[in-house]
Structure formats: C-alpha cells, structure tokens
C-alpha positions in Angstrom: 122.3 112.8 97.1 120.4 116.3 96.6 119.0 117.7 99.9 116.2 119.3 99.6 116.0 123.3 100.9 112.5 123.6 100.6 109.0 121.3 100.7 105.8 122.3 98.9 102.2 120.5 100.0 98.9 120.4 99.2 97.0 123.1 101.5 94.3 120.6 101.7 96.4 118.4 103.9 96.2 118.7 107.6 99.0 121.4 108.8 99.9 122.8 105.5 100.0 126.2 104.8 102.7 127.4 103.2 105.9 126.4 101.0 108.8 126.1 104.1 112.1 126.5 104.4 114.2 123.0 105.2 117.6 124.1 104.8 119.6 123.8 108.4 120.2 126.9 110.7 117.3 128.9 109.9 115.3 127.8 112.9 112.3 126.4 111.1 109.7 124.6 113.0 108.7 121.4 111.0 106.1 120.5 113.2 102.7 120.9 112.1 99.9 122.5 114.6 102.8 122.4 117.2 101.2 124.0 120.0 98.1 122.2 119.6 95.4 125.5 118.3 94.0 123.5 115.6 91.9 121.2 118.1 88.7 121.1 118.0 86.6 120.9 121.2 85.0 118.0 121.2 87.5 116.0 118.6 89.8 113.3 119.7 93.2 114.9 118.2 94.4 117.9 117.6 94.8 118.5 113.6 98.0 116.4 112.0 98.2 114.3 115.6 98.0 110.7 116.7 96.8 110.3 120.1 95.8 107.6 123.0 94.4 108.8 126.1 95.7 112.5 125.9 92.6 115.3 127.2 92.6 118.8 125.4 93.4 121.4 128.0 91.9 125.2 127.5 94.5 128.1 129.5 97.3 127.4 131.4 99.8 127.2 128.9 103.0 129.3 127.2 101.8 129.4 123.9 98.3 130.2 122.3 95.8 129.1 124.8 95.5 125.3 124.1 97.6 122.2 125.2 97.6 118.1 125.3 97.6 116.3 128.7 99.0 112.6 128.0 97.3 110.3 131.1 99.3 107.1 130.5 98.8 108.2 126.9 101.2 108.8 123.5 101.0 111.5 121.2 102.4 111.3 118.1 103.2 114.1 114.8 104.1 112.9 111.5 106.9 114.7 110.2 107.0 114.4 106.7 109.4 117.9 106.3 111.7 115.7 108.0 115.0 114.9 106.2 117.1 111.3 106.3 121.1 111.8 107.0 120.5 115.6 109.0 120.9 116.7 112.4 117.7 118.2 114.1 117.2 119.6 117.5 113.7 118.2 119.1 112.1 120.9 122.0 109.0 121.2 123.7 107.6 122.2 126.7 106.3 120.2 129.3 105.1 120.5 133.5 103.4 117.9 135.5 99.3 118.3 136.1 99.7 117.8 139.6 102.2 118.8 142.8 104.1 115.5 141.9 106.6 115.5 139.3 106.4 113.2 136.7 108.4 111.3 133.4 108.4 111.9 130.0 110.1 110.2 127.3 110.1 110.9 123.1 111.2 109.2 120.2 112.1 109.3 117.0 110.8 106.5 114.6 110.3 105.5 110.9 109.7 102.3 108.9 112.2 99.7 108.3 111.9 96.3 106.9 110.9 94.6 109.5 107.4 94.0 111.1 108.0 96.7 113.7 109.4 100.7 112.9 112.8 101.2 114.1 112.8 103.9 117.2 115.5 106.0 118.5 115.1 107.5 121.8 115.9 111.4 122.4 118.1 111.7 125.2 118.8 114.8 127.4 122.2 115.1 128.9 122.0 111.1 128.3 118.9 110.5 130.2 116.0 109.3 127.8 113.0 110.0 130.6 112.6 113.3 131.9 111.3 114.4 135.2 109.2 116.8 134.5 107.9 119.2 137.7 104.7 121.2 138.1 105.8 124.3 136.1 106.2 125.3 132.5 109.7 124.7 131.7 111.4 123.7 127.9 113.0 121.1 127.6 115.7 120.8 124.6 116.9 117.3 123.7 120.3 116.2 122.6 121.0 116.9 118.9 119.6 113.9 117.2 121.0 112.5 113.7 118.1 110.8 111.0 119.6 108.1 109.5 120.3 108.1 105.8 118.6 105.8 105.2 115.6 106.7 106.6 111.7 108.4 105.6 108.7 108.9 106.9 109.7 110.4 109.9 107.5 110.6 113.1 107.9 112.3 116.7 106.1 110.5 120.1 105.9 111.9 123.0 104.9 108.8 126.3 104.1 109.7 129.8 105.6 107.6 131.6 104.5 107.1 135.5 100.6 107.1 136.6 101.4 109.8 139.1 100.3 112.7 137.1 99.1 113.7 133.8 101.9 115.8 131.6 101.2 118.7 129.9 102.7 119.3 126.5 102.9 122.0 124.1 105.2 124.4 121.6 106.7 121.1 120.3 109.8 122.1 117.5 111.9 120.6 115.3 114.4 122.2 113.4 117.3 121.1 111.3 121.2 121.8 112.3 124.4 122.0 110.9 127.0 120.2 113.9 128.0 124.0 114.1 124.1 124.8 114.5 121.7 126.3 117.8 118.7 125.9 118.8 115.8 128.4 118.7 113.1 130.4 120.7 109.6 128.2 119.5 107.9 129.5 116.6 104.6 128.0 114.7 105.2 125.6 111.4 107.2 127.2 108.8 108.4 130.3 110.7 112.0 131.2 110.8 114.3 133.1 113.8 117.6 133.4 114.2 119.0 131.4 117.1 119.1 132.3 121.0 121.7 130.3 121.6 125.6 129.9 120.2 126.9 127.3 118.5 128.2 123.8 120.3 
C-alpha cells in the first residue's frame, strides 16, 4: 500500500500546527505538546493528553519549564501521525520525585476487534519497566514495529511502584528505516538530523 510522507490537520485540533513531515529518518517528533507547555494551570491535562492522577509540575525540568508527575497515574498521547507496518523509536525523559528510585513502563496500543485494544509493551534492552532514579536522564526504547494492520495509534506512559512520583517530559516519536537513529528531542513537527549512527 501507499505510505504516506506527509499529514495535514485542521489547526483547530489540539496540537496541530503545521503540515509534518512522516517519512522515516528525518527525526520528526509526532508527538503533539511533547514536553507538556500547552497546560494550563489549573486544567486537568496538558493539551492533546489523557491523564489519571498525574500533577502539573512548574521548573525543574530539561525542556521548556513544565512537566507531568504520574502518582500511581497513566498518561496517555494519541498519535494519529502514527503509521501501521513502520519502525519508530519511542524516548522520553524521566527521574524519580523523590531520593528513591522508581518504575516506569509505556505502551503502545490501538483498537482491534475485540472488547479490549491490543497493547505492546516498549522494552529497553528487553526490560519493559524501567528504574528510573532521581535525576533527569533519557531513556530510548527498543525500536518498536506498528503492526500493519494497525490505526489509531496511542502512547501510555504507567508509574509503576507507590514509592515515588515520576517525572516525565520531552516525549518523541519518530519513524525509522531498520538502517535508521535516533534523535536529540525536538517539539512536534521539527526535524534534525540524527546523534547517533545507524544499528
């Protein structure tokens, strides 16, 4: 079938704002409002986000000056530039609210015929929770495959011990070639060549 190099969307909808590249390599961030700016103080959830008992966090934090805090919470970003049958690579950046290091865990998920969406957990160097300590640091998952069949693509992130609140922020997702790197974060839409050689 065609794949699609570019996607178009209404600027009314939440995290639109330009026409974006989707072809693979060129580093593009198809996360919407991926480090969390567009979040209102005093709203729920940060524009083009789904959360449950995540806290919006001013300072502190390695890009812009806002960030979510998931307390035995989920957060969760549609993905709708997301492809079926292409390789992406899923990165964020993460550190514990407290002395105690802490879990983390994401997923990849989309509908499927049955009652429940089908999820695939991201895995880092096979492990699919990650301790996560009390600084900044970025994590880069495994490169991840969408299935072919597959649409309506959407990105969770889950805490996953009471010990500590996590801190996320600069969430990316980018599409790859098997030949493909990741890249240094950028904001929706933005391209960069990559920081890292091919695998």
């Amino acid at each position: 079938f065609p794949v699609t190099i570019a996607q178009g969307c209404d600027p009314a909808n939440a995290g639109c704002r330009q026409l974006i590249s989707l072809a693979p390599n060129t580093g593009t961030n198809v996360v919407p409002n991926a480090s969390f700016e567009d979040w209102a103080l005093g709203v729920e959830s940060p524009t083009g986000w789904k959360v449950l008992n995540v806290q919006r966090i001013n300072g502190q934090t390695p890009h812009g000056s806002l960030h979510a805090a998931l307390n035995n919470g989920s957060l969760t970003v549609p993905l709708s530039a997301m492809q079926p049958g292409m390789g992406y690579f899923v990165s964020f950046w993460a550190r514990s609210m407290d002395e105690e290091s802490t879990g983390v865990t994401a997923e990849l998920s989309w509908p499927s015929s049955v009652k429940f969406p089908s999820v695939k957990k991201l895995t880092l160097s096979s492990n699919t929770t990650l301790n996560v300590t009390s600084d900044w640091q970025r994590y880069v998952f495994d490169a991840t495959t969408t299935p072919r069949e597959g649409y309506d693509f959407a990105l969770t992130f889950r805490d996953t011990t009471d010990r500590a609140m996590v801190a996320i922020d600069g969430v990316q997702v980018e599409a790859v070639t098997s030949q493909g790197s990741y890249t240094a974060f950028k904001e929706y839409g933005a391209t960069l060549k990559p920081i890292v050689t091919g695998k």
